[in-house]
Structures are given as structure tokens and as C-alpha cells.
N, C-alpha and C positions, 0 to 999 in steps of 0.2 A: 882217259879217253872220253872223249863229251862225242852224242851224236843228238842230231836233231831232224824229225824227220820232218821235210820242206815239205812230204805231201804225206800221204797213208791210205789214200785211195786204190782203187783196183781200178781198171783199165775204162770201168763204164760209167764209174764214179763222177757223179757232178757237184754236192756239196765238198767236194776234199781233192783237192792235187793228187797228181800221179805219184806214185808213192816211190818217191826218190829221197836220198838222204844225206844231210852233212855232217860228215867227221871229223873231230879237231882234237889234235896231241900237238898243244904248247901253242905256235903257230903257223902249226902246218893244217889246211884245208885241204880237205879230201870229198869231190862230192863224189857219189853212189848213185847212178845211172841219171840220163838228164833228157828225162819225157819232153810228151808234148807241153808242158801248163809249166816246166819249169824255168822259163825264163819270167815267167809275170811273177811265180809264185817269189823266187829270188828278190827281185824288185820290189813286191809288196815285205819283203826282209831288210831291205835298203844294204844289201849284198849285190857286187857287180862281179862278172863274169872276171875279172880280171880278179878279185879278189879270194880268188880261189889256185891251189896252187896243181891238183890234177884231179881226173875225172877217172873215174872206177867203172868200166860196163859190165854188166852182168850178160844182158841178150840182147837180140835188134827188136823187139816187140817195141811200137812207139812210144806207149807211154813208158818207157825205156830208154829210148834213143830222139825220140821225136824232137828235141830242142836241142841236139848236137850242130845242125847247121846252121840256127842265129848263133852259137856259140862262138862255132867256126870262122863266121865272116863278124861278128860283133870283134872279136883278136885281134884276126886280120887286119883290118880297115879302123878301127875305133882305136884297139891299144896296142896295134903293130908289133902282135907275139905272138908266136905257136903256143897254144895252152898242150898241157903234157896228158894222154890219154890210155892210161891202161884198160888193157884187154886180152882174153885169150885169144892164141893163136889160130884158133879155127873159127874167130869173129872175124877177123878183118877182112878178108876177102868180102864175103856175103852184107856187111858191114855199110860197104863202098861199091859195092856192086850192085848189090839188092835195095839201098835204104839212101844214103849221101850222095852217090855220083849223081845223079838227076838235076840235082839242087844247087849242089858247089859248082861241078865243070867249069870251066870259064877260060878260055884263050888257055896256056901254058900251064894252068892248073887245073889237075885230070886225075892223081891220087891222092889216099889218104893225108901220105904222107907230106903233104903239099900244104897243109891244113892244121894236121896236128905232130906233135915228135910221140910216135907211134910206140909204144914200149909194150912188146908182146912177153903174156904169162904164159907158164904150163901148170897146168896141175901138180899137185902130190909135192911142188914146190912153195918156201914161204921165202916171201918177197917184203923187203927192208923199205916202204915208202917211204918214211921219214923216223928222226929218231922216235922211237918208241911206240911204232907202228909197223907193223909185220901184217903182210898178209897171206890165205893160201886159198887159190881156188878151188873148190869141189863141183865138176860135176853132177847137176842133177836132174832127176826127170823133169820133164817140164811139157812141150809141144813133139809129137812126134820126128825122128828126125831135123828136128830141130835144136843146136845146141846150146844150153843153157848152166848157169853156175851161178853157185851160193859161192860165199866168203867166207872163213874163219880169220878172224881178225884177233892178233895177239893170242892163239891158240884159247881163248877161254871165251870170247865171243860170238855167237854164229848168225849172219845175218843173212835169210833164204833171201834169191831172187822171187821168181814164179817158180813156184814146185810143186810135184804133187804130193801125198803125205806118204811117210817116210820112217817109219817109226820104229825100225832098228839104224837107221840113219842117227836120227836125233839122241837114241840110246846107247849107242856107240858114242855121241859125240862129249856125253853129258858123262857117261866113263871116261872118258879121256880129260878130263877137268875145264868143260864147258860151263859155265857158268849162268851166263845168261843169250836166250836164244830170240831175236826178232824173227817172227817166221809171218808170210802171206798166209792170208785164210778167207777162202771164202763164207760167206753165212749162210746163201741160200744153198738149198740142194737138188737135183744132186752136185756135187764137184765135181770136176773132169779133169783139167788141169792141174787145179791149185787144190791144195790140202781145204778139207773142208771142217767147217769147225766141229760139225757129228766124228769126224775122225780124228780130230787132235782131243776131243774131249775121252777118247779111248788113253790115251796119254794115264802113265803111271801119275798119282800123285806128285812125286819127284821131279818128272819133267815139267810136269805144267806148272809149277809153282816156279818154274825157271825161264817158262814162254810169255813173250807177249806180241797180242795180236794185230797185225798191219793189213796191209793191200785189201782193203774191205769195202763194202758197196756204200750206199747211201742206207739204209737201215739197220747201221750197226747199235745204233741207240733203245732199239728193243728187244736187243742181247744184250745190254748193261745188264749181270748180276747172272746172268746163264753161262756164263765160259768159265766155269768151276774154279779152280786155282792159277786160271789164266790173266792176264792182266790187259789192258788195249792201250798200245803208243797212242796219246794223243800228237796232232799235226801242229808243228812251229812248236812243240814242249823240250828243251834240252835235258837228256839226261847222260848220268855218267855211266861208262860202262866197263 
């Protein structure tokens, strides 16, 4: 499994894309949420919307979700195909109600499902995308009231959405034969939301030499050599996982 992350920034981030990402086993494409910045950043990849075979959402935060309605109507009207959209079942509503109806509506199309072929997840289950790609949703803090999930991908993967830090989560996961963990980190502090990097550097040994660190501000470059046995996704770099 190759992933590559199209962006690595955090939400406020201006040197670096919203931190979205693509997954490839064999030649099946799988993106992982599709911000605001990711229809340019794709483009500037010489990758088209069409060339991708389904979309992964984590939560409706926009640099999340922010580029699901050029996607929508890019389909539609450019390559006259529903693109396929996984999601948990407690997104869609807020999804299409909260985020995309404003923007799609149009004459006789008025839902999701109008748009995209809507494939809802549940947790605690793992789900067969393509061959040799499994996924399972987890639940995890994120926004108050607000529902949000990470991924376990091929049970030895863990890729956090927006979370906050977690760290019988991660230690549970890394027992369970996780292998290696993309996790959000904030730099500056305090954290609130997202796992801050003063708290993942609480991180055993063991963990950290298995994390590497994403959704980061524009000052990540003078934390080069401070994130102890942590490692940082470079943006547009493919690795295997």
C-alpha cells in the first residue's frame, strides 16, 4: 500500500495543502478527505478527479470536505459519473445539510445521493475497498459534539483525522499489531483539538519511533530535530505503508 500525502497542512496552513491524502493498492485510488486546496493541489499532481476510483471522509471540517462540490459537479458535467464516496453513517445527513446542499441544489437535484453513490460505514466494522485494502473506522475525539474518525487501514496502519491526543488509544493500537501511525499534530501550544506535539512527545519510545507527524502549521521547519523518535510526512513524498 503506497500513500502520498497531497497536502500535510492544518487547517490554517498556508505554505502546505490541506492535509488530505492518496492511497494506492495495485490500481485502485483511494483519496482521504478532499479539502478546500484539493482540487489545485491534484492538478498541480497532473491527477484528475476522474482518476481516482473513491473518496474516504473522515469529518465535514472544510479543509476536509471543502473541495467535494467541484468534485461533484467536475463528475457530473465533465466526466458524466457518480464518483463513489465513503463515509460514516452519522456524516451524511450534517454532510448535505450543514456543508454541500447550498452549493449543489439545482432543479431535481437536492440530495447527496444525487451527486455521489453514497456507501455508508459503521464503526467496529472492516470494510473490503479494493483487493488488498480493508478499512475500519474509529471514532475519535476531535470537535465537541461534533462527529469525527480516524482509519485503521489493513489493521497495521492508523491514519488520525483531526484528533485530540490519545495515548492509550495509540497504545492499544500499536498492541494490536499497528505498525505504523500518520497522526495530526499541532506545534504550537496550547493544543485544544488536535494532539499537540508537547503530548505525543510523552509517547513511549516504541510509539514514537512508529509515528509520523502530519496536519502541521507553517512553522514546522523549526521543529526539524525536536520531535524525538518522531518522524514528519513530507507533502507530494509517496511512501509505502
Amino acid at each position: 500500500m503506497k500513500i502520498t500525502m497531497v497536502g500535510t497542512g492544518s487547517a490554517f496552513a498556508k505554505r502546505f495543502d490541506n492535509n488530505n491524502a492518496l492511497i494506492e493498492v495495485d490500481e485502485f485510488r483511494l483519496l482521504v478527505d478532499c479539502g478546500i486546496t484539493l482540487p489545485r493541489a491534484l492538478h498541480e499532481m497532473d491527477i484528475q478527479f476522474v482518476d481516482l476510483d473513491a473518496v474516504l471522509i473522515s469529518h465535514i471540517h472544510g479543509d476536509h470536505v471543502g473541495g467535494l462540490e467541484e468534485l461533484a459537479f467536475q463528475m457530473m458535467f465533465k466526466f458524466k459519473r457518480k464518483p463513489v464516496l465513503y463515509l460514516a453513517q452519522q456524516l451524511i445527513k450534517p454532510l448535505w445539510e450543514n456543508t454541500l446542499r447550498g452549493g449543489l441544489t439545482q432543479e431535481s437535484l437536492s440530495r447527496l445521493e444525487h451527486f455521489f453513490i453514497v456507501k455508508p460505514l459503521e464503526t467496529g466494522k472492516q470494510y473490503e475497498l479494493a483487493p488488498g485494502l480493508i478499512v475500519e473506522l474509529i471514532q475519535t475525539k476531535h470537535i465537541i459534539d461534533k462527529d469525527s474518525f480516524s482509519f485503521l487501514f489493513n489493521s497495521r496502519f492508523f491514519y488520525s483525522a483531526d484528533m485530540r491526543f490519545d495515548g492509550q488509544l495509540l497504545q492499544k493500537l500499536v498492541d494490536g499489531g499497528v505498525e505504523t501511525i500518520y497522526h495530526d499534530c499541532q506545534i504550537e501550544t496550547p493544543a485544544v483539538v488536535h494532539a499537540g506535539l508537547d503530548e505525543l512527545l510523552t509517547l513511549p519510545e516504541s510509539i514514537q519511533k512508529k509515528l509520523w507527524l502530519m496536519h502541521y502549521g507553517d512553522g514546522i521547519d523549526e521543529y526539524r530535530g525536536k520531535t524525538g523518535s518522531m518522524r514528519i510526512v513530507e507533502q507530494r513524498k509517496s511512501y509505502n505503508v
